[in-house]
Backbone as CSV, one residue per row, in Angstrom:
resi,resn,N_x,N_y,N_z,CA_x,CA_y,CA_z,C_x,C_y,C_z
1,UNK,-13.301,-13.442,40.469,-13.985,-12.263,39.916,-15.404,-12.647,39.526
2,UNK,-16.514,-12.210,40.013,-17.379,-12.212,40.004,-18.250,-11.552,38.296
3,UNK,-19.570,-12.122,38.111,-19.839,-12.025,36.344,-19.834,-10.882,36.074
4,UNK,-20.761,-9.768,36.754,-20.587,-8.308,36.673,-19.069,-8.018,36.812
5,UNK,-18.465,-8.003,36.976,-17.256,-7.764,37.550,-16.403,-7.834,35.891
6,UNK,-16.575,-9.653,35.471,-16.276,-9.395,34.091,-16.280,-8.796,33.159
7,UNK,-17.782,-8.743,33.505,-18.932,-8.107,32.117,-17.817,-6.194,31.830
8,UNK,-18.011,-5.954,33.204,-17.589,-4.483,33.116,-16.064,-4.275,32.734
9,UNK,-15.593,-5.450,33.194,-13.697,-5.289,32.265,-13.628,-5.566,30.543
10,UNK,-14.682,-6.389,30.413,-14.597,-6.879,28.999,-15.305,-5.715,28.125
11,UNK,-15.996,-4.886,28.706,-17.241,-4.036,28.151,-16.032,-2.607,27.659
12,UNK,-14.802,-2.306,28.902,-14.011,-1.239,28.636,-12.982,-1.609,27.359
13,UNK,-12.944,-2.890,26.585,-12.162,-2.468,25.541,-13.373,-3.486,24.589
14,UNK,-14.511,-2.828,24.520,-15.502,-3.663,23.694,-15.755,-2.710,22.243
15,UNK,-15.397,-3.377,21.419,-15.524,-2.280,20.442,-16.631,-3.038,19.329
16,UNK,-17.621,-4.025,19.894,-18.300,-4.092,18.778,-19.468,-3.554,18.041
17,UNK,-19.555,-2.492,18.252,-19.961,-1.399,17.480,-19.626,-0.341,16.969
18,UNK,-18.234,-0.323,16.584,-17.557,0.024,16.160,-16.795,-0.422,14.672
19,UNK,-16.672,0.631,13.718,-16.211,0.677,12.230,-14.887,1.439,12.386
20,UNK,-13.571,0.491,12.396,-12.446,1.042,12.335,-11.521,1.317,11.301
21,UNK,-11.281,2.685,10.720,-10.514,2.351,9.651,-9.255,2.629,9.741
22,UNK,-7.979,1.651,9.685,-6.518,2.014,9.594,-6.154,2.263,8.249
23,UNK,-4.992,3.372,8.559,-4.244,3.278,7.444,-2.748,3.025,7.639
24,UNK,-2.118,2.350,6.578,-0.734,1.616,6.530,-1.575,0.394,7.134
25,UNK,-2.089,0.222,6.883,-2.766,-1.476,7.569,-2.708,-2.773,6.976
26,UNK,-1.348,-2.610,5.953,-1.237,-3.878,5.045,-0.581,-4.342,5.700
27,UNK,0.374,-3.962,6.865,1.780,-4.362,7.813,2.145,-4.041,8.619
28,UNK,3.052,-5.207,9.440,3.640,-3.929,10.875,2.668,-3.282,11.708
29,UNK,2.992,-2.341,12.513,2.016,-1.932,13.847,0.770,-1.479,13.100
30,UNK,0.293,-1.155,11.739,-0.924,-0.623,11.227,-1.979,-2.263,11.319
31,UNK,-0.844,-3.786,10.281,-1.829,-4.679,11.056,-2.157,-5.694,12.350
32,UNK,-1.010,-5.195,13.015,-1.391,-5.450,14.323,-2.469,-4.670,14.903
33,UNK,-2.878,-3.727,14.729,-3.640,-2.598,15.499,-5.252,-3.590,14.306
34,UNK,-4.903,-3.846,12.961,-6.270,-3.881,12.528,-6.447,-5.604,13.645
35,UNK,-5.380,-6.497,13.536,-5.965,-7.459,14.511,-6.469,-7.462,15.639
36,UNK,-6.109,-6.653,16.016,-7.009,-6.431,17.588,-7.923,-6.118,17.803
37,UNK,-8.646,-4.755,17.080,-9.211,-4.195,17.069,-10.570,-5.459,16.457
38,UNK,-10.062,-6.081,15.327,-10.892,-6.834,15.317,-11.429,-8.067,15.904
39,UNK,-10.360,-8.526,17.171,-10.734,-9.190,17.995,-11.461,-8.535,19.214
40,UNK,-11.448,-7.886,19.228,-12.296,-6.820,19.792,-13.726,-6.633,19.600
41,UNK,-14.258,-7.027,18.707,-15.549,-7.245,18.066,-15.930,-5.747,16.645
42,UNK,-14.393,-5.633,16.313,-15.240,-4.359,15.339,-15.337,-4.651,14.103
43,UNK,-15.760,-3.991,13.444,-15.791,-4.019,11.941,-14.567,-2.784,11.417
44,UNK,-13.414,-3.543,10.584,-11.956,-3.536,10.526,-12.209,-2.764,9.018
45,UNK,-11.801,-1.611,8.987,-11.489,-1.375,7.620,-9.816,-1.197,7.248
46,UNK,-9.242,-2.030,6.242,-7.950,-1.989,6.301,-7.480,-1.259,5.082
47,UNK,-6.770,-0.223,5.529,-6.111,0.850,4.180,-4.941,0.554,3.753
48,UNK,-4.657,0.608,3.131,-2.884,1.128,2.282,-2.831,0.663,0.999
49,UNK,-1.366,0.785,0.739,-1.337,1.386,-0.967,-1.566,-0.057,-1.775
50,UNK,-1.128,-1.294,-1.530,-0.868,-2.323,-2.073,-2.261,-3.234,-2.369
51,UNK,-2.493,-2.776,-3.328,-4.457,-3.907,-3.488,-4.202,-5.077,-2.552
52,UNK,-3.239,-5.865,-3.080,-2.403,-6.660,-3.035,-2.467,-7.661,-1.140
53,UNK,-1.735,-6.519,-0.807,-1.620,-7.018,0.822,-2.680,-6.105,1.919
54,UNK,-3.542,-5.093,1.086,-4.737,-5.203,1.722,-5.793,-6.418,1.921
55,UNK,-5.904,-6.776,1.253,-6.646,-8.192,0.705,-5.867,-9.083,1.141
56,UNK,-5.116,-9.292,1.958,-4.547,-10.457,2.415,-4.866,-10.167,3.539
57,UNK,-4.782,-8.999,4.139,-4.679,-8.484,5.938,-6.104,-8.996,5.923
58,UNK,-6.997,-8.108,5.534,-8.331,-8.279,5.842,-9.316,-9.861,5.424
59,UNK,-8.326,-10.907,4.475,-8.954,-12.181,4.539,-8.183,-12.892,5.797
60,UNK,-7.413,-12.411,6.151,-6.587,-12.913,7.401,-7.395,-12.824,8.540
61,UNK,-8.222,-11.773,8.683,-9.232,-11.062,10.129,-10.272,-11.908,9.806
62,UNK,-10.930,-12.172,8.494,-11.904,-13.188,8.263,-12.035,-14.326,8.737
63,UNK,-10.952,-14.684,7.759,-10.394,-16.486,8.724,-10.550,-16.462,9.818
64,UNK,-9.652,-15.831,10.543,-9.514,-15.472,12.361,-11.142,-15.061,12.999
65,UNK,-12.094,-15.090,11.917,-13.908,-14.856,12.731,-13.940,-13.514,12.925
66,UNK,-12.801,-12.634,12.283,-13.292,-10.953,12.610,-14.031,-10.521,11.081
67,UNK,-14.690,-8.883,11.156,-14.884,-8.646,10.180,-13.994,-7.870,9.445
68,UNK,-13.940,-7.880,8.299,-12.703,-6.740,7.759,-13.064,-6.830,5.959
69,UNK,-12.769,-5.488,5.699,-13.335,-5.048,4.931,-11.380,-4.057,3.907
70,UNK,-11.249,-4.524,2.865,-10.000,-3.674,2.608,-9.961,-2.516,1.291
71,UNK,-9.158,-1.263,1.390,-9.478,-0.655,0.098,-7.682,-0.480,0.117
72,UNK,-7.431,0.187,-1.010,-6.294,0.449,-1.773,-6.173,1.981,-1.503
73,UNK,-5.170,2.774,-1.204,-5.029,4.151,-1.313,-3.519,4.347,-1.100
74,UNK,-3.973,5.530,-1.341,-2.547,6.286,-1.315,-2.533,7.677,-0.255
75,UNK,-2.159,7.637,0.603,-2.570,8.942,1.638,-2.147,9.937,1.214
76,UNK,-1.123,10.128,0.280,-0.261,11.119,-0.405,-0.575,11.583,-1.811
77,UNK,-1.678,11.029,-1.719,-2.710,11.390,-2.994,-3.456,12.313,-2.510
78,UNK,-3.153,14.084,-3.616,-4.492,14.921,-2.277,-5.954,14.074,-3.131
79,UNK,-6.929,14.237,-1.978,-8.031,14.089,-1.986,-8.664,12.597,-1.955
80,UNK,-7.480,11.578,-2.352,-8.212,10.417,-1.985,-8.758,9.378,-0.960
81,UNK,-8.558,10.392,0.449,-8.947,10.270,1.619,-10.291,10.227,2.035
82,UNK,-10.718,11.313,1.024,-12.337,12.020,1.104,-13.239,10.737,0.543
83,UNK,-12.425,11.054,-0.784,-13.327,9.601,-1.455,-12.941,8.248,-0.978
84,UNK,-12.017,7.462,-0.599,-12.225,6.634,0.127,-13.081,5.821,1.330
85,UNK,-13.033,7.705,1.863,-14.203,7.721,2.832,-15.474,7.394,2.803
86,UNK,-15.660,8.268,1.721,-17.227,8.275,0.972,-17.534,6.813,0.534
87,UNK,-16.730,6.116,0.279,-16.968,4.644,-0.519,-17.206,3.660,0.753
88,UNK,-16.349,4.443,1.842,-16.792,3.256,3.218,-17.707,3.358,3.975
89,UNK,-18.654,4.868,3.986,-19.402,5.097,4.933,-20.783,4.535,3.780
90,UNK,-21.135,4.454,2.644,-21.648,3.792,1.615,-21.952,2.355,1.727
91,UNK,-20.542,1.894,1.664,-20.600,0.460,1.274,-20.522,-0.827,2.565
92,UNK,-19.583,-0.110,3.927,-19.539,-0.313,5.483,-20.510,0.290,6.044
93,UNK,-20.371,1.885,6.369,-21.080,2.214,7.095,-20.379,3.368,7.921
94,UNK,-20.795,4.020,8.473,-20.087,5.346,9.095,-18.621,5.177,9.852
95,UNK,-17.841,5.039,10.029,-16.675,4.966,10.429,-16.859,5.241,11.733
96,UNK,-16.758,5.160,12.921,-16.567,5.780,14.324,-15.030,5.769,14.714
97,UNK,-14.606,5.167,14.441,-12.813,5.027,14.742,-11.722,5.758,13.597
98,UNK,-11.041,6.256,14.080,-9.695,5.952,12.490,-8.511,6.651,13.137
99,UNK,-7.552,5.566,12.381,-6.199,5.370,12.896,-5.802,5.415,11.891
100,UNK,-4.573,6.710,12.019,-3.762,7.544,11.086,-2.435,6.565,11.372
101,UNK,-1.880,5.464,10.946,-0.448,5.183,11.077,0.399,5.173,10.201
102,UNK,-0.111,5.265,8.744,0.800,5.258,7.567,1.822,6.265,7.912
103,UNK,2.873,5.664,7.242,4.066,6.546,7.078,5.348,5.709,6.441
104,UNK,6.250,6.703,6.321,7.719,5.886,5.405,8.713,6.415,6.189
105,UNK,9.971,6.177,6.172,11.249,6.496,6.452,11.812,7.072,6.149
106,UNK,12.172,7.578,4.476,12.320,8.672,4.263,13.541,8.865,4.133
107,UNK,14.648,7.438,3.503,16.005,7.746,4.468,16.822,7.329,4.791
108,UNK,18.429,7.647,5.033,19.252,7.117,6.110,19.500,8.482,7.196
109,UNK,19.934,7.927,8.298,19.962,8.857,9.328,21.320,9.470,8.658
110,UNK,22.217,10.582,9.533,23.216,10.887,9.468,24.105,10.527,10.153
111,UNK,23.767,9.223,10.652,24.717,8.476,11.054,25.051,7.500,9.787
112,UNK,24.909,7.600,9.107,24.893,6.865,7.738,25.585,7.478,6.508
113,UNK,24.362,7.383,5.531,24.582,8.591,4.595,23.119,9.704,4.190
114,UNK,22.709,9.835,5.673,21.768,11.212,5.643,21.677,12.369,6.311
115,UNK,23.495,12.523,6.028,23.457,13.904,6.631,22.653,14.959,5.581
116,UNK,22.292,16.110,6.209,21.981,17.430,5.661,22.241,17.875,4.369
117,UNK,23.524,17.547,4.237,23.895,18.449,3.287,23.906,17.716,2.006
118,UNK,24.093,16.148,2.066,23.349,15.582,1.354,21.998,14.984,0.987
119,UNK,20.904,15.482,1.828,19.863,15.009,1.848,19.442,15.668,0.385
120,UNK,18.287,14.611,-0.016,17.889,15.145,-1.185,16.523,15.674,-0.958
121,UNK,16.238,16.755,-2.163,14.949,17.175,-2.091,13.775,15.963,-2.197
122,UNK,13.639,15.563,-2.874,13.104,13.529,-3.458,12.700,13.412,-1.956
123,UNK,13.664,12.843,-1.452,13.762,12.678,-0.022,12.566,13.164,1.332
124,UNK,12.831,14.552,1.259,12.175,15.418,1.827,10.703,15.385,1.568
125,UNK,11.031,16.017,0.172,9.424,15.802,-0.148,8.239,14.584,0.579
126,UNK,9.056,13.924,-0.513,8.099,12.110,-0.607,7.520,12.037,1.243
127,UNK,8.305,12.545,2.188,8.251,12.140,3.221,7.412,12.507,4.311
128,UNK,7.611,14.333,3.496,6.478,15.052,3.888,5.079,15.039,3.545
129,UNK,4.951,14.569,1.856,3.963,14.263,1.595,2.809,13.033,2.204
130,UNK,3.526,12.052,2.805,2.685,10.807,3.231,3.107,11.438,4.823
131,UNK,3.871,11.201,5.296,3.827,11.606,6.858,2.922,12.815,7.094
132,UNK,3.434,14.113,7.114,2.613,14.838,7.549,1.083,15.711,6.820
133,UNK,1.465,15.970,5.268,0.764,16.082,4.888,-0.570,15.292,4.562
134,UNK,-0.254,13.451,4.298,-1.010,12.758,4.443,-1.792,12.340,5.352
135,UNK,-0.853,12.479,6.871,-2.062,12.515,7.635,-2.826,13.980,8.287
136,UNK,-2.340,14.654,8.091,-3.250,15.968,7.664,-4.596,15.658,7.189
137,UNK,-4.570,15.064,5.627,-5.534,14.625,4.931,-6.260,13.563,5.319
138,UNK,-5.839,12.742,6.174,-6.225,11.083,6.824,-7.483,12.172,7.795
139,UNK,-6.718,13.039,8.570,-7.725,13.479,10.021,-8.957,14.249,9.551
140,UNK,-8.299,15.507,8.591,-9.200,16.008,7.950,-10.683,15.489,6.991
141,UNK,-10.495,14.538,6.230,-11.276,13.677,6.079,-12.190,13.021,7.280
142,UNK,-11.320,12.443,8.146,-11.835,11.758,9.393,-13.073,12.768,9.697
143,UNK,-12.442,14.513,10.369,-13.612,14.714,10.625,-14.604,15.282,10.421
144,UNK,-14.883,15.303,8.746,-15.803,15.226,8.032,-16.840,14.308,8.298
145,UNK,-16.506,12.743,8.647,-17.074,11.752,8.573,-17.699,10.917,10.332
146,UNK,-16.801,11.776,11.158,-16.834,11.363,12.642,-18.438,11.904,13.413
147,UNK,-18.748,10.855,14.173,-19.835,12.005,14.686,-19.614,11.893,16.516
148,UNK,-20.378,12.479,17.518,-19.818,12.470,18.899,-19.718,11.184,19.473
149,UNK,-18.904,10.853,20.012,-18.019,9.779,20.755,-17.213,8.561,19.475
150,UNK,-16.803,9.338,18.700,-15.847,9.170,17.724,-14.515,9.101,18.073
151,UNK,-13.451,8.545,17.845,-11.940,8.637,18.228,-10.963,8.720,17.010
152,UNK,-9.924,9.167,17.516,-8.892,9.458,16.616,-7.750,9.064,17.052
153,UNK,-6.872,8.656,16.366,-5.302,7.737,16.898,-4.779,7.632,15.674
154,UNK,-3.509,8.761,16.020,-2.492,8.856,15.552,-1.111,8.258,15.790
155,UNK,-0.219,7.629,14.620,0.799,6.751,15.313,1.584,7.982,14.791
156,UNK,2.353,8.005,16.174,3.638,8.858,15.817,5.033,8.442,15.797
157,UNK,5.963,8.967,16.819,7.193,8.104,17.214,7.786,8.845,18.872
158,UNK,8.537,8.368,18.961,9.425,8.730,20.037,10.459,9.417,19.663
159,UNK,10.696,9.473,17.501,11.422,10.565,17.422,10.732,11.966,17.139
160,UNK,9.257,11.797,17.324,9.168,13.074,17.341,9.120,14.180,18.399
161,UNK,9.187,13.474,19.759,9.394,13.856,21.236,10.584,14.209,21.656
162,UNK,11.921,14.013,21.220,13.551,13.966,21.038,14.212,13.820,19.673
163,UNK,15.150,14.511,19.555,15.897,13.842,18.832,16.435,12.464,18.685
164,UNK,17.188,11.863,17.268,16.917,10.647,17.396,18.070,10.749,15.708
165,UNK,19.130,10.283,15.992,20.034,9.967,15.329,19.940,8.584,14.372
166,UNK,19.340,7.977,14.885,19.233,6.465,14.007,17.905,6.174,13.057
167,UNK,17.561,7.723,12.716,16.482,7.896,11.687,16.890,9.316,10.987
168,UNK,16.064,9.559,9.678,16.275,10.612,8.994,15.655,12.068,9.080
169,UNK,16.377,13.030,8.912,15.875,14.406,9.084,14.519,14.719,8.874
170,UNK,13.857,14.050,7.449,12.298,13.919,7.422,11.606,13.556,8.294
171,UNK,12.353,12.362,8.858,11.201,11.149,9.411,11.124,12.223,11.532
172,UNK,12.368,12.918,11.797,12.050,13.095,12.749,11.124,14.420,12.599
173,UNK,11.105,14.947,11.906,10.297,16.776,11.372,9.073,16.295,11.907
174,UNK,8.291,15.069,10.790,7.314,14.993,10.301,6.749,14.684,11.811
175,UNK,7.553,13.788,12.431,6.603,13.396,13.638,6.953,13.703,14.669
176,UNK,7.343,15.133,14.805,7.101,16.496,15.844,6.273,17.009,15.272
177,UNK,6.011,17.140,14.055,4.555,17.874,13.177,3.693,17.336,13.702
178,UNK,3.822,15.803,13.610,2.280,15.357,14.270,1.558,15.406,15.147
179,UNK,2.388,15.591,16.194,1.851,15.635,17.733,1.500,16.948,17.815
180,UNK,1.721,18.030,17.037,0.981,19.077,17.868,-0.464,19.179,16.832
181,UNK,-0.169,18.481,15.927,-1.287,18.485,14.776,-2.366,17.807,15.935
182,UNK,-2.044,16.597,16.389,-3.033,15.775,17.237,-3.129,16.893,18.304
183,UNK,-2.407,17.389,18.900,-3.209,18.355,20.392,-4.103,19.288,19.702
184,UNK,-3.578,20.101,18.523,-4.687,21.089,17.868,-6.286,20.492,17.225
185,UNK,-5.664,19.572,16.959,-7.171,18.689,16.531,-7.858,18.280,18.003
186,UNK,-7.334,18.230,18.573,-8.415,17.441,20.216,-8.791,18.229,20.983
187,UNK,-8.573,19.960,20.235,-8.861,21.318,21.053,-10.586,21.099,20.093
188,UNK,-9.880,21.413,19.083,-11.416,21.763,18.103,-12.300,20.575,17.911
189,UNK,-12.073,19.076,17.936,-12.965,18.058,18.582,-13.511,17.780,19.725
190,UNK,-12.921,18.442,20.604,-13.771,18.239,22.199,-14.926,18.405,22.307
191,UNK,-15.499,19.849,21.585,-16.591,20.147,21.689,-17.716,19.256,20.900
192,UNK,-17.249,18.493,19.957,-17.897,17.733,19.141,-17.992,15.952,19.577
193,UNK,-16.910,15.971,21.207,-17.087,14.913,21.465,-16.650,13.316,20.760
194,UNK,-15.428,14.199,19.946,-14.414,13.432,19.393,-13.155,13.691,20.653
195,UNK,-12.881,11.999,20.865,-11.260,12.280,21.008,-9.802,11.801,20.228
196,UNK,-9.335,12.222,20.021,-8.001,12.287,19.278,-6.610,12.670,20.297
197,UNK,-5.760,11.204,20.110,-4.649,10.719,21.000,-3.388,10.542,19.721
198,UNK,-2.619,10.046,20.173,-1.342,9.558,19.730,-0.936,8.892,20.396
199,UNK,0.056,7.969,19.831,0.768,6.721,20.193,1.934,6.895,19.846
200,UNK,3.097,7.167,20.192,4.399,7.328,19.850,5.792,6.253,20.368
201,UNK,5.245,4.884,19.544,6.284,4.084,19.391,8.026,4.008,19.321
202,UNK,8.224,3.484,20.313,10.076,3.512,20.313,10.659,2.456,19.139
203,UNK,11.878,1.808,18.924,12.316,0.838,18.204,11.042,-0.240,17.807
204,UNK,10.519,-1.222,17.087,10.106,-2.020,17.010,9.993,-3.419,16.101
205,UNK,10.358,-4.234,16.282,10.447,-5.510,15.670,9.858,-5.944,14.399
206,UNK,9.596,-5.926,13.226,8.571,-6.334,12.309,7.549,-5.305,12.063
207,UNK,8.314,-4.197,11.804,7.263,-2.930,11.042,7.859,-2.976,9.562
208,UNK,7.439,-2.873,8.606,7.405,-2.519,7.337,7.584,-1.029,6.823
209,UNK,8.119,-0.402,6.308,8.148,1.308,6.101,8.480,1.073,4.617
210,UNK,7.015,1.946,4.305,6.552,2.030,2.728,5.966,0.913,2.154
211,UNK,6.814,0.030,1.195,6.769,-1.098,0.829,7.829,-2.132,0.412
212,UNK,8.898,-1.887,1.501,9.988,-2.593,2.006,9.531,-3.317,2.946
213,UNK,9.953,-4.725,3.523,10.372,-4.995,4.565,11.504,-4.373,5.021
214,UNK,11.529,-3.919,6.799,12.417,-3.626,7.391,13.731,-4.539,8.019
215,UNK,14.491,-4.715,7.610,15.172,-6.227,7.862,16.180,-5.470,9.415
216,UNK,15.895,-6.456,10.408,16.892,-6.128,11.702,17.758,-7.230,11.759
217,UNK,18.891,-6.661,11.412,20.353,-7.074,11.295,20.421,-7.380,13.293
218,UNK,21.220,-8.691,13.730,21.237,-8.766,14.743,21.994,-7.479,15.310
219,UNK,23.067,-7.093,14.576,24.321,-5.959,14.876,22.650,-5.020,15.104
220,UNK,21.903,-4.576,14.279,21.105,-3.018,14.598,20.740,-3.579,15.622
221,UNK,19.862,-4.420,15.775,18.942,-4.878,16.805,19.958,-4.524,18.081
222,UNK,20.787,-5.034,18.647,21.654,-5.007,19.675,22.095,-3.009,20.000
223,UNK,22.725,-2.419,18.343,22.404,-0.850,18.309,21.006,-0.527,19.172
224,UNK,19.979,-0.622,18.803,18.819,-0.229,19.203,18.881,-0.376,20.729
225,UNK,18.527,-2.115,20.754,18.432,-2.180,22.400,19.442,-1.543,23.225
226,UNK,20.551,-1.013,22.827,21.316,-0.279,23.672,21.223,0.838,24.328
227,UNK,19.662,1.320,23.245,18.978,3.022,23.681,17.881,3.144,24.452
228,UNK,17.461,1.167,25.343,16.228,1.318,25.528,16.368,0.231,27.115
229,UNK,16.056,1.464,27.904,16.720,0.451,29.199,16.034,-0.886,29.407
230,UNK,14.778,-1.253,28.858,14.246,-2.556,28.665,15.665,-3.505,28.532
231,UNK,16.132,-2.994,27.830,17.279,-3.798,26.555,16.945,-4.476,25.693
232,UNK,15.711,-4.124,24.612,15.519,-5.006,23.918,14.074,-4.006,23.096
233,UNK,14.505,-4.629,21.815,13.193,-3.862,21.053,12.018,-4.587,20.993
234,UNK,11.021,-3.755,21.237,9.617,-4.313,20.931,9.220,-4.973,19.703
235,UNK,8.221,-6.138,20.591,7.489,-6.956,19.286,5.695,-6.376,19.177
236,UNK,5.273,-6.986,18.203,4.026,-6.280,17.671,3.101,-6.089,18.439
237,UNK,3.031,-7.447,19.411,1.991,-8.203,20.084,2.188,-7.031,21.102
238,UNK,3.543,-6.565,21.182,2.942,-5.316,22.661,3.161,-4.114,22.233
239,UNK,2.563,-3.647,21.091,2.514,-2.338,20.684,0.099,-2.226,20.684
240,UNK,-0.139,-3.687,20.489,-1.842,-3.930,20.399,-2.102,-3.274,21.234
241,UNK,-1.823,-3.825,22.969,-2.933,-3.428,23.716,-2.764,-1.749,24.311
242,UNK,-1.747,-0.575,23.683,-1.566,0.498,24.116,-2.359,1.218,22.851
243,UNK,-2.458,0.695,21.806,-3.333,0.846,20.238,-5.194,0.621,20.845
244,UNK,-4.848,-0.694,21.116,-6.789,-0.823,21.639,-7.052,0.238,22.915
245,UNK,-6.128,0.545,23.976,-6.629,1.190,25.187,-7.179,2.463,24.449
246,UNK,-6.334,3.084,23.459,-6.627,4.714,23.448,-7.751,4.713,22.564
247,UNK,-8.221,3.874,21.790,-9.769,3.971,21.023,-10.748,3.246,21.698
248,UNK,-10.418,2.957,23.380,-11.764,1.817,23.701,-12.284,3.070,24.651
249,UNK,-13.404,2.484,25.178,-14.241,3.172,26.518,-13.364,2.993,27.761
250,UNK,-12.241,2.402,27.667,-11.095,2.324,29.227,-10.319,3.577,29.083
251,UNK,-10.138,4.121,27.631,-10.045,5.846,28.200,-10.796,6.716,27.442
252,UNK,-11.437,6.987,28.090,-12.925,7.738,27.877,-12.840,8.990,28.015
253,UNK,-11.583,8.859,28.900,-11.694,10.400,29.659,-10.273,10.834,29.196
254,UNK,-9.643,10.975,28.129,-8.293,10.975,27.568,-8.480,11.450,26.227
255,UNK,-7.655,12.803,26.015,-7.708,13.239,24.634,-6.496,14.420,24.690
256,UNK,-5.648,14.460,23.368,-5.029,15.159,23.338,-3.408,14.619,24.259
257,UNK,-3.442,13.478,23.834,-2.943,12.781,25.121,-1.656,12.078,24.068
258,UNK,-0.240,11.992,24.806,1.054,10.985,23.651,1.489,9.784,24.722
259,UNK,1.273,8.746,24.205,1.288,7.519,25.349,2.523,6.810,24.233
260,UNK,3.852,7.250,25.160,5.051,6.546,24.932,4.923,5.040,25.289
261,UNK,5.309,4.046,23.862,5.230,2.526,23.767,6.750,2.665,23.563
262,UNK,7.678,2.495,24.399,9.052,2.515,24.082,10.332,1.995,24.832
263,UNK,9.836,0.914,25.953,10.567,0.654,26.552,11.496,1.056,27.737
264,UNK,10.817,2.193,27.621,11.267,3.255,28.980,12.638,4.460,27.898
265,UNK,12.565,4.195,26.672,13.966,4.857,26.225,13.404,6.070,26.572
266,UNK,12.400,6.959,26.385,11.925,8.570,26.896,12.602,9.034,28.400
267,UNK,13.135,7.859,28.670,13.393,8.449,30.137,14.782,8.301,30.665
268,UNK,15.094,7.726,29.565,16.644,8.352,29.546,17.487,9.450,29.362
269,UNK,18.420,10.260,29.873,18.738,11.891,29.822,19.744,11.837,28.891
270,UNK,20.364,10.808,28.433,21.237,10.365,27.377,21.359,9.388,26.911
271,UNK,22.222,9.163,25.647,22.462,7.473,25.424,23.552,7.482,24.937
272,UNK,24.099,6.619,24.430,25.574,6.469,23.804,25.706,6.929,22.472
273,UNK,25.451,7.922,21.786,25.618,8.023,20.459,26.370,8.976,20.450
């Protein structure tokens, strides 16, 4: 491969001029997405609730020669999206990127003990509040602050495309909410030359939900891979480069768009449950 040749592959996921801010980015696919991105050449802003393990993610991107920059929030806080914002386009600098991934679980499925009729209001709420309502507030903010050739990336799921028994009544609502939230937002950004995608992740290895670790019991793990003709659940490292494609210049021409990371399970017409 010839130098031009390089120059122009390396240039389609070049993001160093670029100010990215995640949220849920203390863990799991929020800091995998901030590592890349900052190997990528950007300037990393890392969100979520924990002072704590913000400040660890983002001295982690340091060490590693990226830049990264971390704040504390709560997405389920109304309004502290705005001001967060305001403190980064201030103290960083205008944001051009932002990635909505926070979210919680919300839950046992009803394969458990979350059927319906015991679900609690607690439950519901809490779930709606950071999933959909929060990122409501994540985008809304965003595009206050976005200007043209700006991007947007939303993490969703693969239960919000199907049903999905091995999660909770909240957790699948919220993220069928999202995806049409993301197509309605990439109607009224086009013209402004924002695009806004989604990413809708299947099973995955070492995600965190809330401020639990997610612990995979070999027994679930083996459950899972049974729904995913891969046979096997995803690790972090390959949830990055479907996270970097949809905010780089390699899709440029893509908006309004749900790019299943899932092992092929979407394309199954059934499974064993």
């Amino acid at each position: 491969m010839g130098t031009s040749a390089s120059t122009a592959l390396s240039g389609l996921f070049d993001l160093s001029r670029d100010i990215v801010v995640v949220t849920g980015a203390s863990s799991g696919i929020g800091q995998a997405a901030s590592e890349i991105y900052a190997a990528a050449g950007a300037s990393v802003v890392v969100l979520g609730r924990s002072e704590g393990r913000v400040a660890d993610v983002a001295a982690r991107i340091v060490s590693a020669g990226g830049k990264a920059h971390g704040y504390a929030v709560d997405i389920a806080e109304r309004g502290a999206l705005d001001a967060v914002f305001q403190r980064i386009t201030a103290e960083v600098g205008r944001p051009t990127v932002v990635v909505a991934n926070a979210g919680i679980a919300g839950g046992a499925s009803y394969l458990g003990e979350g059927g319906i009729a015991d679900y609690t209001d607690s439950e519901w709420d809490e779930v709606l509040a950071t999933n959909l309502t929060g990122t409501f507030e994540t985008l809304r903010a965003a595009s206050r602050v976005l200007e043209s050739g700006g991007r947007i990336l939303v993490t969703a799921s693969t239960a919000g495309l199907r049903t999905d028994p091995m999660v909770s009544y909240a957790y699948v609502t919220t993220k069928a909410g999202i995806l049409n939230l993301v197509r309605q937002l990439a109607l009224e950004m086009a013209p402004r030359g924002i695009r806004v995608n989604a990413i809708a992740p299947g099973p995955f290895k070492g995600t965190r939900i809330g401020d639990g670790e997610v612990e995979i019991t070999p027994e679930a793990e083996a459950v899972w891979a049974g729904t995913i003709p891969l046979a096997r659940m995803g690790t972090m490292a390959e949830v990055q480069g479907p996270m970097l494609f949809l905010v780089s210049p390699a899709s440029s021409f893509i908006t309004g768009a749900v790019l299943a990371v899932d092992g092929g399970a979407l394309a199954l017409s059934h499974t064993g449950f």
